[in-house]
N, C-alpha and C positions, 0 to 999 in steps of 0.2 A: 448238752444232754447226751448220755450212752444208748450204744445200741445195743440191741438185745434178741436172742435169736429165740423160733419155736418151730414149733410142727405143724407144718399145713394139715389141718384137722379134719380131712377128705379123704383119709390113706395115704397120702403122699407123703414121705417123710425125707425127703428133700427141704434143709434148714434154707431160712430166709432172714431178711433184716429187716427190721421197718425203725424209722427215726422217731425217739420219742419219748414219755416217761414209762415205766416198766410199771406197768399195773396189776402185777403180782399173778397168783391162779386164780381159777375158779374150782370152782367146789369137784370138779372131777380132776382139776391138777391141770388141766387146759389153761395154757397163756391166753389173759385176757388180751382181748386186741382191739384198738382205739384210741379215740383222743379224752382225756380227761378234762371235765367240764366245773366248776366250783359250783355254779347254779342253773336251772332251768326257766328261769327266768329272762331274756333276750336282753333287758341291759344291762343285767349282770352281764353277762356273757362276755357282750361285745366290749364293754368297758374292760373286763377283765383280760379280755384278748389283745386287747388292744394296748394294753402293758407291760403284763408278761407273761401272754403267749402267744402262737401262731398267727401267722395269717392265714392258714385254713383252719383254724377257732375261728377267728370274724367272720369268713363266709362261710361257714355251715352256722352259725348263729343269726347270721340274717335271712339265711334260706328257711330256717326252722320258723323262725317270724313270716318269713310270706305264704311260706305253707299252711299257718296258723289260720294266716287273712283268705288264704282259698279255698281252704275247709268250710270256712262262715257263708260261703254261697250258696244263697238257697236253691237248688233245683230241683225240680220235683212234680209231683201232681197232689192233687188235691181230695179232699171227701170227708164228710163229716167233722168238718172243722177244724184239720189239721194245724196247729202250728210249729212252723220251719221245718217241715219234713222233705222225705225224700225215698223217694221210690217206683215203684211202679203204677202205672193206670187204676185209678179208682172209680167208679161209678157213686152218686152218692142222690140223695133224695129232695130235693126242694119243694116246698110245702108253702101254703097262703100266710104260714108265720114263719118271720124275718130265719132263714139259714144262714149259718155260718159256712162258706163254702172255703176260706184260704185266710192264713196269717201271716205275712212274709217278710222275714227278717231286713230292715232294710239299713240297718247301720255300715256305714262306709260304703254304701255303694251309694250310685246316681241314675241308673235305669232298673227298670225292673219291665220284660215282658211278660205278658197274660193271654192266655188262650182258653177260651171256653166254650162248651159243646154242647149244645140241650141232643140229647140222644130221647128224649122223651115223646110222650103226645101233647104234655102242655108247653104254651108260649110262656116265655116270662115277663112281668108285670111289675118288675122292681129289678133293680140292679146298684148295690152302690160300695162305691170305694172311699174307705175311712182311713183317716192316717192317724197319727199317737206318736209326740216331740219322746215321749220318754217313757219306759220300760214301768216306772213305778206308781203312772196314772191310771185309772180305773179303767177309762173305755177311750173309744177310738169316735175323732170325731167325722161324722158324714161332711165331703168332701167332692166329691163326683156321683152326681144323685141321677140328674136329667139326660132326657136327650139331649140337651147344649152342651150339656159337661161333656160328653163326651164324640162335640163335634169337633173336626180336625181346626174349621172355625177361630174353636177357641186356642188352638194353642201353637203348633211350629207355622203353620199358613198364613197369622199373622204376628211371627218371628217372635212370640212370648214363651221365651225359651222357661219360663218358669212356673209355669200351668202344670198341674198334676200329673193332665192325662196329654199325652204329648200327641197321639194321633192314633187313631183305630181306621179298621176299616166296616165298620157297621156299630149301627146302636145296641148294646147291651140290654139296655132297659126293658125293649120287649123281644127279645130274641126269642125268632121263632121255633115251632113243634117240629122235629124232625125226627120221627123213630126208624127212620133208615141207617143203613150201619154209616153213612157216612156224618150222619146229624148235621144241624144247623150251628153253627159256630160261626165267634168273632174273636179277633185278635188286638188286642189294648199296649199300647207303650208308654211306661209314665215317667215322669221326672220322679225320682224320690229321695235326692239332694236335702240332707238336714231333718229326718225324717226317722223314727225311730223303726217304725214296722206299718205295714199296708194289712188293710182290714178288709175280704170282700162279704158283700151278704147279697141273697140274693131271694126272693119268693115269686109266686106265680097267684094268679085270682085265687085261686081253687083247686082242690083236686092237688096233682105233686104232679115233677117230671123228675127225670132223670139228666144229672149233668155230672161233666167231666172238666177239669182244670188240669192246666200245666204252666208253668211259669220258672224265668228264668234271672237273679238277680247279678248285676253287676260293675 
């Protein structure tokens, strides 16, 4: 391949080389400057690279694949029914019919943490975690309903590394009223190994509180 010289495009006009195919100008007469790619697609890529061209083609085409896969990490908090979102602290309403409090994407990962915070006056009276094998099934099915579901018990304590809910430290189910700024909260760790997306829903007797989620997939 030739080289081929331009203009550092900052002011400086001190010429330089770079190795490579000569990708012509750009619309203001600016040397384009890169590597040239056949497809956007990662096996293209890598196949293609791995041919005839570079070997920094291969690794920036496999870096652009894992960048892909770390994009997909859900982190975020929660409210009103969010799915796979991500952003800032939400406050949201839970009511004596079933809420939707989080949806979290769980493809290619294997843990997934859960943190939730009644900041409200009322306790909660329901709590449950749904899972769903596949994207194009109607609903998610209940999976960690009770208090046992979600005692440590059930699942690393005696080494059944394949239980949903891998260990908390307080029951969800009735989490209690805490309208102080610091609220009542509990933290959940689950396996989610083979698992398409985690469902939580949550309701209270009567009356509504106020809850907060954050969770982190990976």
């Amino acid at each position: 391949m030739s080289d081929f010289d331009y203009s550092v495009l900052d002011g400086d006009s001190t010429l330089r080389k770079i190795r490579g195919e000569d990708l012509g100008l750009d619309g203001s007469n600016n040397q384009i400057i890169g590597h040239k790619f056949f497809s956007d697609a990662i096996g293209a890529i890598a196949d293609a690279a791995a041919t005839d061209e570079t070997g920094s083609s291969t690794a920036i085409a496999l870096l652009k694949g894992a960048l892909r896969e770390l994009i997909a990490i859900a982190s975020g908090s929660g409210g009103s029914g969010p799915s796979y979102s991500e952003g800032s602290e939400l406050s949201f309403s839970v009511t004596d019919e079933e809420t939707l409090v989080v949806t979290i994407d769980c493809r290619g990962k294997s843990r997934v943490g859960l943190i939730v915070q009644n900041l409200g006056g009322t306790a909660l009276n329901s709590f449950q975690s749904k899972i769903r094998m596949n994207s194009s099934f109607g609903f998610h099915f209940p999976e960690a309903t009770s208090t046992a579901d979600y005692s440590t018990n059930t699942a690393d304590q005696t080494g059944n590394a394949t239980a949903l809910v891998r260990k908390t430290n307080g029951d969800p189910t009735n989490l209690p009223a805490d309208p102080g700024p610091s609220g009542s909260y509990v933290w959940i760790r689950y396996n989610v190994g083979s698992i398409e997306s985690l469902e939580i829903t949550a309701t209270v007797a009567s009356g509504s509180t106020t809850l907060n989620a954050w969770w982190l997939a990976e």
